[in-house]
TORLUM-469294 format. One record per residue: residue number from 1; residue in three letters; y negated, x, z of N, C-alpha, C in turn. Coordinates in Angstrom, 1 decimal, padded with zeros to 4 digits. Atoms other than C-alpha are relative to their C-alpha. Layout:
N
NODE     i    aa   n_north   n_east     n_up   ca_north   ca_east    ca_up   c_north   c_east     c_up
NODE   NUM   ALA         Y        X        Z          Y         X        Z         Y        X        Z
...
//
This chain:
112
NODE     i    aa   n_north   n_east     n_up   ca_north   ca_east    ca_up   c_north   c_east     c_up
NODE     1   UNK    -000.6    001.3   -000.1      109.6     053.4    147.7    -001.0   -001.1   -000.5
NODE     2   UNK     001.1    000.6    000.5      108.1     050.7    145.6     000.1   -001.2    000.8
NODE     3   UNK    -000.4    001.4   -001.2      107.4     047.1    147.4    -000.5   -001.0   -001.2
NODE     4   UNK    -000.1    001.3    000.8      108.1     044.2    145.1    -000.5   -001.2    000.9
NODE     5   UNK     001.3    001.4   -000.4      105.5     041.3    146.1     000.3   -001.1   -001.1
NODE     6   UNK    -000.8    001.4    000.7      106.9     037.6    144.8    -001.3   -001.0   -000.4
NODE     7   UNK     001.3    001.0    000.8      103.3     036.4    144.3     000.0   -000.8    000.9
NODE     8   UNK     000.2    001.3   -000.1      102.8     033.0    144.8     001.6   -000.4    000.5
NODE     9   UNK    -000.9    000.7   -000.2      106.2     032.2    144.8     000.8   -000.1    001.4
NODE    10   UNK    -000.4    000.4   -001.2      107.1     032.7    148.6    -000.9   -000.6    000.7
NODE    11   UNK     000.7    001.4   -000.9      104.4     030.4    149.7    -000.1   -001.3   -000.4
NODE    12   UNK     000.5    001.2    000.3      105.0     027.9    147.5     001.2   -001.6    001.2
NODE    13   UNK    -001.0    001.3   -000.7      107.5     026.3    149.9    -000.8   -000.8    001.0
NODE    14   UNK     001.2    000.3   -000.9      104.3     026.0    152.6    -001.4   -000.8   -000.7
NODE    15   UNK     000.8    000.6    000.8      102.3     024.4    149.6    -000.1   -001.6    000.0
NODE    16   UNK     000.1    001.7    000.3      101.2     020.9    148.9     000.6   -000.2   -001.5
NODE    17   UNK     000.0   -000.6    001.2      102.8     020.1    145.3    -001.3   -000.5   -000.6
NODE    18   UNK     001.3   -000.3    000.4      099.2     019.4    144.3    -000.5    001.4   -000.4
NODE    19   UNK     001.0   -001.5   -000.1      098.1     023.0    145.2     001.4    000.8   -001.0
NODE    20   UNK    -000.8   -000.3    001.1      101.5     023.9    143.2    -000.4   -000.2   -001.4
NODE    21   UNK     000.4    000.9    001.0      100.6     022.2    140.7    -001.6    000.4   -000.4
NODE    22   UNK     001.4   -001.0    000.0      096.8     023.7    140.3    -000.1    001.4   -000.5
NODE    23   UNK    -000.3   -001.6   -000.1      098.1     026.9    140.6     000.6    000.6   -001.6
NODE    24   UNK    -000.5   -000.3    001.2      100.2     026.7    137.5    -000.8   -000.7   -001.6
NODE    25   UNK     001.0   -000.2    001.0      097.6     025.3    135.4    -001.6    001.2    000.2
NODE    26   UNK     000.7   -001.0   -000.1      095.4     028.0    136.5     000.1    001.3   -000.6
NODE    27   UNK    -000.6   -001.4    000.4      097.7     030.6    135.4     000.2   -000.5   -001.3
NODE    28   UNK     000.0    000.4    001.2      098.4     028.6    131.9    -001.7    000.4   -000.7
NODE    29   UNK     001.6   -000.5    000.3      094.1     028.6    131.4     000.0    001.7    000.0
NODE    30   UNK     000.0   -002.1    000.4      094.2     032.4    132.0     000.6    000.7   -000.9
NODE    31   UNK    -000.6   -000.3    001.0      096.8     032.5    129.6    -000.1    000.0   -001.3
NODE    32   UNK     000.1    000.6    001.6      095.4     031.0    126.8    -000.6    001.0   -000.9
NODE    33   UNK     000.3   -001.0    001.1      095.4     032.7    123.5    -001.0   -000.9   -000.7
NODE    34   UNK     001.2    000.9    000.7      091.7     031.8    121.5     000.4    000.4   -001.7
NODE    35   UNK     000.2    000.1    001.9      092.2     031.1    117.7    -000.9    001.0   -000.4
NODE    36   UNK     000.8   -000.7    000.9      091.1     034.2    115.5    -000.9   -000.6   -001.3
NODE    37   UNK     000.7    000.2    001.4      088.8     034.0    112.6     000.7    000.9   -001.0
NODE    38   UNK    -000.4   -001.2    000.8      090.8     035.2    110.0    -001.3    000.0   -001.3
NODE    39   UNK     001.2    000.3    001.3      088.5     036.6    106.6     000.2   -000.2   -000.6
NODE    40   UNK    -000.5    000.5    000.7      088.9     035.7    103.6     000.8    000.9   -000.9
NODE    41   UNK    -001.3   -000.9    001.0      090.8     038.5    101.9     001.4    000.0    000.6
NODE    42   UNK    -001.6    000.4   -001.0      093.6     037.7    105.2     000.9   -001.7   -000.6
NODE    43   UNK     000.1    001.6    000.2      093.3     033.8    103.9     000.7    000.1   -001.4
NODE    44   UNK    -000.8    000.3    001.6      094.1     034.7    100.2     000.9    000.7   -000.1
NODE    45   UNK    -001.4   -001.1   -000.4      096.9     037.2    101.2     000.9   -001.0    000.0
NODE    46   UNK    -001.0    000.5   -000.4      098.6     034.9    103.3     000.3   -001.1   -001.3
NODE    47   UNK     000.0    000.6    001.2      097.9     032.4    100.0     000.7    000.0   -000.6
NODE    48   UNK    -000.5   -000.2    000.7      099.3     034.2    097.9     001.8    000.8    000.1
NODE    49   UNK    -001.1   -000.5   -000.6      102.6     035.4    100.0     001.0   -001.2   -000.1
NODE    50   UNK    -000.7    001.0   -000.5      103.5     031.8    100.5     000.2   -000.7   -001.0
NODE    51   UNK    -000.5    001.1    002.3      103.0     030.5    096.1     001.1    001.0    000.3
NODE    52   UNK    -001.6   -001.1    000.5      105.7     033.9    095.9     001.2   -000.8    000.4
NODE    53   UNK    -001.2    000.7   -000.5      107.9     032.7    098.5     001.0   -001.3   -000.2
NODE    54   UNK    -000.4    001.5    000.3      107.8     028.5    097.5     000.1    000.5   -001.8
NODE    55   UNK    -000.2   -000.3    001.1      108.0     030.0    093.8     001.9    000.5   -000.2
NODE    56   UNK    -001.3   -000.8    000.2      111.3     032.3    094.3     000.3   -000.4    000.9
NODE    57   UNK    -001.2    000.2   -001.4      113.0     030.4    097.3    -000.1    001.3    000.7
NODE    58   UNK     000.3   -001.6   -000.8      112.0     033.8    099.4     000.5   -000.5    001.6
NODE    59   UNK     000.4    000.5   -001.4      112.6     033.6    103.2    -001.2    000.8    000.6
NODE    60   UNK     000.9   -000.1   -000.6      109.4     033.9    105.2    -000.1   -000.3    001.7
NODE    61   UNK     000.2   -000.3   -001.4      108.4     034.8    108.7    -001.6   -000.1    000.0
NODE    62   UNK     001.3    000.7   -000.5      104.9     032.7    109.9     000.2    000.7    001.2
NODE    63   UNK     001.0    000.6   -000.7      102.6     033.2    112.1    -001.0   -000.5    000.3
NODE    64   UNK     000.8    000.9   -000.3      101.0     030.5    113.3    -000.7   -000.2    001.5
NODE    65   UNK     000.3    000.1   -001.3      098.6     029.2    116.2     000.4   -001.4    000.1
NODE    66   UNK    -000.3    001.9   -000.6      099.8     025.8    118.2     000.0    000.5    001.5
NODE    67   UNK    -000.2   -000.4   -002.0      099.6     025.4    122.1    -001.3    000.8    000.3
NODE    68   UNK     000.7   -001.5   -000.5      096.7     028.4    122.3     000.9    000.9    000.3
NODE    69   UNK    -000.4   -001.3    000.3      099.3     030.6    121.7     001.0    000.1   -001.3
NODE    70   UNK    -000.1   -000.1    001.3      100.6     032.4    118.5     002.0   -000.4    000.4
NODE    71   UNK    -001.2    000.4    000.4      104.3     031.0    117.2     000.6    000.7   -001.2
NODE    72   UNK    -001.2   -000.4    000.8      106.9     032.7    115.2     000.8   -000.7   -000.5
NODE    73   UNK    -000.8    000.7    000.7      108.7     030.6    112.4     000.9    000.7   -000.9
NODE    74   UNK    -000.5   -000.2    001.2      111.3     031.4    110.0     000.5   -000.7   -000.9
NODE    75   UNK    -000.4    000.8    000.9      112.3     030.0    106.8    -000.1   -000.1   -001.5
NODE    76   UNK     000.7   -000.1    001.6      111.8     028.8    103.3    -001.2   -001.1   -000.1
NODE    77   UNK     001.1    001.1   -000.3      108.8     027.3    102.4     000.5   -001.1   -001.4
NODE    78   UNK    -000.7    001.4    000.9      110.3     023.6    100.9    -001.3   -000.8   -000.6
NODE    79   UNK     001.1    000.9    000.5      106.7     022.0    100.1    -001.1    000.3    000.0
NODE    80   UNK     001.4   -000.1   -000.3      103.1     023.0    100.0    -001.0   -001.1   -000.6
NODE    81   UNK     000.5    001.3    000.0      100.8     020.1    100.2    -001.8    000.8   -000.3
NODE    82   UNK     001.4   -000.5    000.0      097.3     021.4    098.9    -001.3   -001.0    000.4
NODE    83   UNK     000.7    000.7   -000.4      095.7     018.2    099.3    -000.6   -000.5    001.7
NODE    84   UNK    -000.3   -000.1   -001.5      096.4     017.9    102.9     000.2    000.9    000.9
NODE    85   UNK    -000.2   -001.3   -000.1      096.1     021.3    103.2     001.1    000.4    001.5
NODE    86   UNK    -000.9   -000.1   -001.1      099.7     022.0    105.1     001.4    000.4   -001.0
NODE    87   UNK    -001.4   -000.7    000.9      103.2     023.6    104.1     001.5   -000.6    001.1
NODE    88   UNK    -001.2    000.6   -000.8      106.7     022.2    105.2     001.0    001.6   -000.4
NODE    89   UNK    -000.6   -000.8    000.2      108.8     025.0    105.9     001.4   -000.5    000.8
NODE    90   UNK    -001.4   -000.1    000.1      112.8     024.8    106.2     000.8    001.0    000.9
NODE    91   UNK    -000.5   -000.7   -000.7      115.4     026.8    108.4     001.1    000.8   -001.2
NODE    92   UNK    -000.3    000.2    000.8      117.4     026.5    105.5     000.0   -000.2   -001.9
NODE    93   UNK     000.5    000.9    001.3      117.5     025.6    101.6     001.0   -001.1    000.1
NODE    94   UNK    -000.7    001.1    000.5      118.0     022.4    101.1     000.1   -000.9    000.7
NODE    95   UNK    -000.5    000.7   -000.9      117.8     021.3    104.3    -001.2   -000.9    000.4
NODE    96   UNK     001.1    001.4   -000.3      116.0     018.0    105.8    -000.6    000.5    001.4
NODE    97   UNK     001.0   -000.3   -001.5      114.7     019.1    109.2    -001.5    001.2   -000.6
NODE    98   UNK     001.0   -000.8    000.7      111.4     020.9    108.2    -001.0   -000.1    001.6
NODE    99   UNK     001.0   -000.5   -001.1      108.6     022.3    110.5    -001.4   -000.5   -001.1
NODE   100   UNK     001.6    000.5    000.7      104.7     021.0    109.4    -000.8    001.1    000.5
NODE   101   UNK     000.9   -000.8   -000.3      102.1     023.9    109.4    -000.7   -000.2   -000.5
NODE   102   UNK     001.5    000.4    000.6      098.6     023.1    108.7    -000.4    001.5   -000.7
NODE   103   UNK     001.0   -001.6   -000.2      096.6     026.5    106.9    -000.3    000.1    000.6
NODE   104   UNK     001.2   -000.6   -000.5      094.1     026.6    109.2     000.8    001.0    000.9
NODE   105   UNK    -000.3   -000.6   -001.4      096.6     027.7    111.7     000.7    000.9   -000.2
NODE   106   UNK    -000.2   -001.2    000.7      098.3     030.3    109.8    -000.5    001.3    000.6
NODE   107   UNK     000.8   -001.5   -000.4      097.7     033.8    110.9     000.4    000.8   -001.1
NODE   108   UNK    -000.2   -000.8    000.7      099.8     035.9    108.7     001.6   -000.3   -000.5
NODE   109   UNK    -000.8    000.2    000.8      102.6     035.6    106.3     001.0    001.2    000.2
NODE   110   UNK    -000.7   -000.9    000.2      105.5     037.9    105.7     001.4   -000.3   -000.8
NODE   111   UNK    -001.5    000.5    000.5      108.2     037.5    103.3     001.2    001.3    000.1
NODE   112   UNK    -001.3   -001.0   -000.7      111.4     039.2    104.3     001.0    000.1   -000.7
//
């Protein structure tokens, strides 16, 4: 017989919300994912994944870091800004709602 234990969550009714409140940034901190170093043959990959894609309208699947943890986008990439180093990616072609991704935060490319 196994015995399911609720954690935290049956004393949080006996809690202060302070100590509620502590508790769930304590478990967010534990949670946090640390930004890799990608090298530079990963850097000129994903580089070169993302001219193909913004070249032939391709759909692409990012990952990126935001929050301290990694994010899954999909789309087309509608603009790459080299000066500003950042890429506007689209859900759509054609369409106006766009997502802003800086390089640095880039992890890995994948055109689909």
């Amino acid at each position: 017989m196994e015995i399911r234990d609720r954690g935290t969550m049956k004393w949080t009714s006996l809690m202060l919300p302070e100590q509620v409140e502590l508790l769930r940034k304590m478990r967010e901190e534990r949670d946090r994912k640390e930004k890799p170093i990608l090298d530079e043959q990963q850097i000129e990959e994903n580089g070169f994944q993302l001219m193909m894609a913004h070249k032939d309208n391709l759909l692409v699947e990012i990952k990126h870091y935001k929050d301290y943890d990694f994010r899954f986008y999909q789309g087309y990439i509608d603009r790459i800004n080299y000066q500003d180093k950042y890429i506007n990616v689209v859900e759509k072609l054609g369409g106006s709602d766009f997502v802003k991704i800086k390089f640095e935060d880039i992890m890995e490319v994948h055109i689909l």
